[in-house]
C-alpha positions in Angstrom: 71.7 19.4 67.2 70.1 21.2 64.3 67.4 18.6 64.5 66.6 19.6 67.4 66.4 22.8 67.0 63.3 22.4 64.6 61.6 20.1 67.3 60.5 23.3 68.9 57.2 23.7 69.0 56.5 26.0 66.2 58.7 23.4 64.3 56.2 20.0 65.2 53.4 21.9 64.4 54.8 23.0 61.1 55.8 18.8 60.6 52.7 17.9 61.7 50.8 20.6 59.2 53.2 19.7 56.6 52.6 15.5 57.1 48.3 16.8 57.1 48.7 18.7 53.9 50.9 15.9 52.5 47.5 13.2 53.4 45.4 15.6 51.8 47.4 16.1 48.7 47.7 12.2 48.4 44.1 11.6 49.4 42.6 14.3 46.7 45.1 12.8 44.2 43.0 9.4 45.2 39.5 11.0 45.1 40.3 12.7 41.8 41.1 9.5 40.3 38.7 7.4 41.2 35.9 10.4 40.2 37.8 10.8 36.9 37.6 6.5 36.5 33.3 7.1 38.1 32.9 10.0 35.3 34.9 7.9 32.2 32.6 4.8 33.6 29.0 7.1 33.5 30.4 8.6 30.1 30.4 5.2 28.7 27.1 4.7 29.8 25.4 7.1 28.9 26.8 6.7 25.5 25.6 2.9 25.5 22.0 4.4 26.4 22.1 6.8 23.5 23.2 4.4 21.3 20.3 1.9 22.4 17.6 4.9 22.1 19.4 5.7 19.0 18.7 2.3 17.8 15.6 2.0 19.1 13.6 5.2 17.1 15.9 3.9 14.5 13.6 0.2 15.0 10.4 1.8 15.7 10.9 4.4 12.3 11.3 1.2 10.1 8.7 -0.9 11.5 6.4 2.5 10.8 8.0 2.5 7.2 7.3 -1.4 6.8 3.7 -1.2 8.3 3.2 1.8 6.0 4.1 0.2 2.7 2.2 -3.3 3.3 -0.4 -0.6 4.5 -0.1 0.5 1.0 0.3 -2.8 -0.4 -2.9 -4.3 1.6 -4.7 -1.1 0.2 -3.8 -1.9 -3.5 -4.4 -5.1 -3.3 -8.1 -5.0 -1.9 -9.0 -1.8 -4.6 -7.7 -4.8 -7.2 -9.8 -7.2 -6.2 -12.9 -5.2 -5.2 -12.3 -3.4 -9.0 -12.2 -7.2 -10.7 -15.4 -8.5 -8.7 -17.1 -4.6 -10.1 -16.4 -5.7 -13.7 -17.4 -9.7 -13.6 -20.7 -8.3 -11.4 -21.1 -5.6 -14.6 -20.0 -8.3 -17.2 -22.7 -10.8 -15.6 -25.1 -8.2 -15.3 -25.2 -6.9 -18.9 -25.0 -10.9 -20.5 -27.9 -11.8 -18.3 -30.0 -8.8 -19.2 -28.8 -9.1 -22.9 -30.2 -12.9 -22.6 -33.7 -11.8 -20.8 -34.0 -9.1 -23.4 -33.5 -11.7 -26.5 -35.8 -14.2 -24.6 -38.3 -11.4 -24.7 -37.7 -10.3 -28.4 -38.2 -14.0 -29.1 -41.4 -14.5 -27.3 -42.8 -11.3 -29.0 -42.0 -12.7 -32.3 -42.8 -16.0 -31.8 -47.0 -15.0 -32.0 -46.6 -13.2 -35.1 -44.1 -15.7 -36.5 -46.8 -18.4 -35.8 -49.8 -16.6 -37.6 -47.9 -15.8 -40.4 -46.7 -19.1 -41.1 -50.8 -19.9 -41.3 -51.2 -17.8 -43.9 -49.6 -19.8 -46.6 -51.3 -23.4 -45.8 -54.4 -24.7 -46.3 -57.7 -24.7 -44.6 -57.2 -22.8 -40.9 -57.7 -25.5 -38.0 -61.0 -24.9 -36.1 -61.0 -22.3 -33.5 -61.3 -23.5 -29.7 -65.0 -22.9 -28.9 -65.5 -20.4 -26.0 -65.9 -22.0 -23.2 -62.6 -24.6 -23.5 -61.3 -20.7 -24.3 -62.0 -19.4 -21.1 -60.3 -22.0 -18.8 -57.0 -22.1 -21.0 -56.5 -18.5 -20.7 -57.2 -18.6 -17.1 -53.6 -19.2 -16.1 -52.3 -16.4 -18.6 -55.0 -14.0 -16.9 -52.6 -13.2 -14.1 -49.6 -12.8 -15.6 -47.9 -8.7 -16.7 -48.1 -7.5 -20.5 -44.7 -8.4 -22.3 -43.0 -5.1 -21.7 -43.8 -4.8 -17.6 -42.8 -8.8 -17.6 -39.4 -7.6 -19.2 -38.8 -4.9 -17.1 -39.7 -7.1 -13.5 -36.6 -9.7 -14.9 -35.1 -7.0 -15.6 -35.0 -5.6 -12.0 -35.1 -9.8 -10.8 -31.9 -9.9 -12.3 -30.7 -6.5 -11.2 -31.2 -7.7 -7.4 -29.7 -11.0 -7.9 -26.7 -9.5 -9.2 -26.6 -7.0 -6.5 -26.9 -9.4 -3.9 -23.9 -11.4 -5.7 -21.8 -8.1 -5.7 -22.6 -7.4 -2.0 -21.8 -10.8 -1.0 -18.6 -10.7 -3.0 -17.3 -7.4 -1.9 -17.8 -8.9 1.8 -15.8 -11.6 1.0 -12.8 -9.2 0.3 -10.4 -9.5 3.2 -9.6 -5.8 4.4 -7.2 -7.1 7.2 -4.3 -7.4 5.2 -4.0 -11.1 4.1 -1.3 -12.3 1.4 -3.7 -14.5 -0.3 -7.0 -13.0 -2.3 -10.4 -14.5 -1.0 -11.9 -17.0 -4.0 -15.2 -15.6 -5.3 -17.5 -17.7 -7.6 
């Protein structure tokens, strides 16, 4: 009989309110755990993605590094070469003038060298008469005095050398090649 006595009405809907809260309770304890496995789970991935960005800056900083040393490299390397075609464009400058200028000192000589070894000898060989005189200084006629002739080679050879310089120096490959262009 005491059972029945709680089967009053106040008594079922205390059962029935205790049997609801009793659901919720077990259904919260459900929800929680299943959001507490959802957050662990998003945790985790988020940590993965921070990891990966982590690693990727990480990536992208050394590639930066990398491209900045061979930048560095490419940089030395085409100052060398550029510097070693400057000195064999002044070495071959300076020999050719140095062999124009000798040519020249040679040729100026070579006149006086010629009447002085006439002086010495016998009889003098008979002069050209003027008009065979005439014709074989015609080709002579329209040529520059010694000094202005050395000084046109001079500039001749100037150019030339220029030209080889310029040619060279566009030869030098700025892109960054391993191997040094050939010039010669």
């Amino acid at each position: 009989m005491t059972v029945l006595r709680f089967l009053n009405l106040q008594g079922i809907a205390g059962a029935a309110v205790a049997l609801c809260l009793a659901v919720m309770l077990v259904t919260q304890k459900g929800e929680t755990r299943h959001w507490k496995k959802q957050s662990e789970q998003f945790e985790q991935l988020y940590r993965g993605q921070q990891s990966a960005f982590a690693a990727t800056v990480a990536n992208y900083r050394a590639a930066a590094d990398q491209t900045r040393a061979a930048d560095r490299a490419n940089v030395d390397r085409v100052a060398a070469e550029q510097s070693a075609i400057n000195r064999r464009s002044t070495n071959d400058f300076e020999v050719r003038l140095a062999t124009a200028r000798a040519a020249a000192e040679r040729l100026r000589l070579q006149p006086a060298a010629a009447a002085d070894s006439r002086g010495g000898r016998g009889a003098p060989v008979p002069s050209i008469p003027a008009s065979t005189g005439g014709s074989a200084q015609g080709p002579g006629q329209d040529r520059l005095p010694g000094s202005d002739a050395l000084i046109a080679t001079e500039q001749a050879i100037q150019l030339d050398e220029l030209i080889k310089w310029v040619k060279a120096q566009a030869e030098v490959d700025t892109s960054g090649g391993a191997e040094p262009s050939s010039h010669r």
